[in-house]
C-alpha positions, 0 to 999 in steps of 0.5 A, spaced: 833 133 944 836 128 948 842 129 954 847 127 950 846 131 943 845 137 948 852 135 951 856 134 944 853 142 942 855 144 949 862 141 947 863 143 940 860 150 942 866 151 949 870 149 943 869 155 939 869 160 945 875 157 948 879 158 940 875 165 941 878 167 947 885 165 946 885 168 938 883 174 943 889 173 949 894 174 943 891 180 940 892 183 947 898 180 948 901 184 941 897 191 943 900 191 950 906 190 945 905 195 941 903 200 947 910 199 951 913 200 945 908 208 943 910 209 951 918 209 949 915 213 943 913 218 947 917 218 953 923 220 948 918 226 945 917 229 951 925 229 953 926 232 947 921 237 947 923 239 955 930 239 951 927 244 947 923 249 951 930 250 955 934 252 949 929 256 948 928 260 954 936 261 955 935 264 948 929 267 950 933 270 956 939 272 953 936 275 948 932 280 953 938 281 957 941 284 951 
């Protein structure tokens, strides 16, 4: 194999990593994404369920005063 032959597989072989790692750059991109987005989702739940737990320990409470 001659110097310029391994240089042309070394290129075309750099070529397809370099396509592989900007296919994975934006599959990251979409999940950090998708991340912030569950995040939000959760953040809201857990309000909620705080929200909840309260009306449900003044019910508790005013029930047992009773």
């Amino acid at each position: 194999m001659k110097v310029s032959e391994y240089r042309e597989q070394m290129t075309e072989r750099v070529a397809v990593i370099e396509s592989q790692v900007i296919d994975i750059y934006h599959d990251i991109k979409e999940i950090k994404q998708l991340l912030k987005e569950q995040n939000g989702r959760v953040r809201t739940n857990e309000k909620n369920i705080a929200r909840i737990s309260g009306v449900g320990l003044l019910a508790a409470l005013l029930l047992g005063l009773l």
